[in-house]
N, C-alpha and C positions, 0 to 999 in steps of 0.2 A: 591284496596284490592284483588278482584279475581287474577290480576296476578301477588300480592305478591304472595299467595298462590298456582297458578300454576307454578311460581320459584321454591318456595321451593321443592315441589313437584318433579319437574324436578334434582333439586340439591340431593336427598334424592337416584333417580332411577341411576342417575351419579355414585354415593359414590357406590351405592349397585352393578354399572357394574365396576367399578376401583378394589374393594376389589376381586370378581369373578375373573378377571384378573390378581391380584394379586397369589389370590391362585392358579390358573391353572399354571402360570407360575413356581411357588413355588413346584407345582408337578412333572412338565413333565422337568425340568429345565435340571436335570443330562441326562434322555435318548436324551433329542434335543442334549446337548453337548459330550456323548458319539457318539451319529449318525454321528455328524458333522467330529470325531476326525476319527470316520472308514471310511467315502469317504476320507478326506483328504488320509490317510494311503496308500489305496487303490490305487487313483488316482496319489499319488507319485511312487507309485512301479510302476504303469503303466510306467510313464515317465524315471521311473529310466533303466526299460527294453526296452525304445525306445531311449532311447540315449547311452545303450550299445549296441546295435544290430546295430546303425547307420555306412553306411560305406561311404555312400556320403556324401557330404558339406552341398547339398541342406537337408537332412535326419536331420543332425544336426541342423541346424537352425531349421529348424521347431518344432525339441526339446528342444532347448534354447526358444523358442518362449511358450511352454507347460511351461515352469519351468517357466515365466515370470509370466503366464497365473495363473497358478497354485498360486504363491507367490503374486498378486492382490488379488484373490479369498479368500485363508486364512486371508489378512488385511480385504476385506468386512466384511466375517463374521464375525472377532475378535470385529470391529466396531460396525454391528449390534447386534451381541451379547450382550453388553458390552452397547449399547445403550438402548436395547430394556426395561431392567428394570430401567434402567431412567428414560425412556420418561414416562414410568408408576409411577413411585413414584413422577414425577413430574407433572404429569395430578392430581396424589391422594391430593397433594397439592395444586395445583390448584382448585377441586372441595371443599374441606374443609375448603378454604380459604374466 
């Protein structure tokens, strides 16, 4: 009987850190995906201006190599982004299940 009790309990503080998470997410959701759009921006013009100033071969590859780098980076984030309130609506299910 106590560790029904201590479950439930536990199930109750779960629910009440899932919702908190919820809402924070729900808050900061637009400045994370703003912040994220102005490195990206940023980090392109960077590239964009080292692979027009490139005069060597070697200078170019290593720019092709940024634009590669760069194009992984955007698919991470888009993943974790695009993740991250899943895994939470799926935890929320999880606890209330």
């Amino acid at each position: 009987m106590r560790n029904l009790l201590a479950a439930e309990g536990l199930d109750g503080s779960l629910a009440q850190i899932v919702e908190k998470l919820k809402s924070l997410m729900d808050s900061f959701w637009i400045y994370i995906v703003l912040a994220l759009a102005a490195v990206v921006v940023i980090w392109g013009a960077y590239i964009g201006i080292k692979i027009a100033i490139a005069h060597r071969n070697e200078e170019k590859i290593n720019a092709r190599d940024m634009v590669k780098n760069l194009i992984i980076g955007i698919v991470i984030i888009f993943v974790v982004a695009m993740g991250a309130p899943l895994l939470i609506n799926g935890l929320s299910a999880w606890v209330g299940a």
